[in-house]
N, C-alpha and C positions, 0 to 999 in steps of 0.2 A: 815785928811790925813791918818791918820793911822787905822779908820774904813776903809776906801775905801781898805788899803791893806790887813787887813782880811779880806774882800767881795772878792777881788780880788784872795787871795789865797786860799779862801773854792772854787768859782767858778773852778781853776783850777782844784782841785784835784777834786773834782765832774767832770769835762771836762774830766779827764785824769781815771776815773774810767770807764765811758761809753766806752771809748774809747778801753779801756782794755776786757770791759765785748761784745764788737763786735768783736775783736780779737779771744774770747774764741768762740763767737758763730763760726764766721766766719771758724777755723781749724774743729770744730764739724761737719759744714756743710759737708766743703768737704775730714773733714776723709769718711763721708757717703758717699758718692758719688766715693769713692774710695775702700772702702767696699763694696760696693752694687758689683760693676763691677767685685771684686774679688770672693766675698764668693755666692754669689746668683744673679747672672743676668738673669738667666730662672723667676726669680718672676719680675712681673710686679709690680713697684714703685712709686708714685708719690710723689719727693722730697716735703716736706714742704717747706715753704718759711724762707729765712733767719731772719725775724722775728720770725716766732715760736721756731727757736735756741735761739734768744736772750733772749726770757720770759722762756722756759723752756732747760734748756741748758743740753742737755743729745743726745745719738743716738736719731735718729727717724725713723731709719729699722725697716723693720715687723719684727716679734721675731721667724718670719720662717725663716730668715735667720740666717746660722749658723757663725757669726761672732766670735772668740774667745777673753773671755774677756778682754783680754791685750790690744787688737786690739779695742776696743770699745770707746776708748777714748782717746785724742791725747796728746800724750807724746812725752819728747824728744827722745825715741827711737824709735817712729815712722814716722820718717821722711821722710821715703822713696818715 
């Protein structure tokens, strides 16, 4: 019994890390996509897919666009 509830409780927080680290991709996504629209919409874009946030979790605008650093990554004061 009490194997099963350490299995049980590594399984969750592994459950609840994933679940976190889609969260992070997820806000990354569409800070971009919210970026794009604001700092450079004359450049043509093709969104990566929500997978490549999740393996490499960073912007993924061309680096012609001029996004200011602050703004590059989602923060609680970037909620807007």
């Amino acid at each position: 019994m009490l194997y099963f509830l350490l299995c049980l409780t590594s399984y969750t927080e592994d459950n609840m890390q994933q679940v976190m680290d889609s969260v992070s991709a997820l806000e990354q996504f569409l800070l971009d996509q919210k970026n794009h629209e604001k700092y450079c919409p004359q450049i043509i874009w093709e969104q990566p897919d929500i997978e490549d946030y999740k393996q490499d979790l960073k912007s993924h605008l061309p680096q012609e666009c001029p996004v200011p650093e602050e703004e590059k990554t989602p923060n609680e004061n970037n909620q807007n």
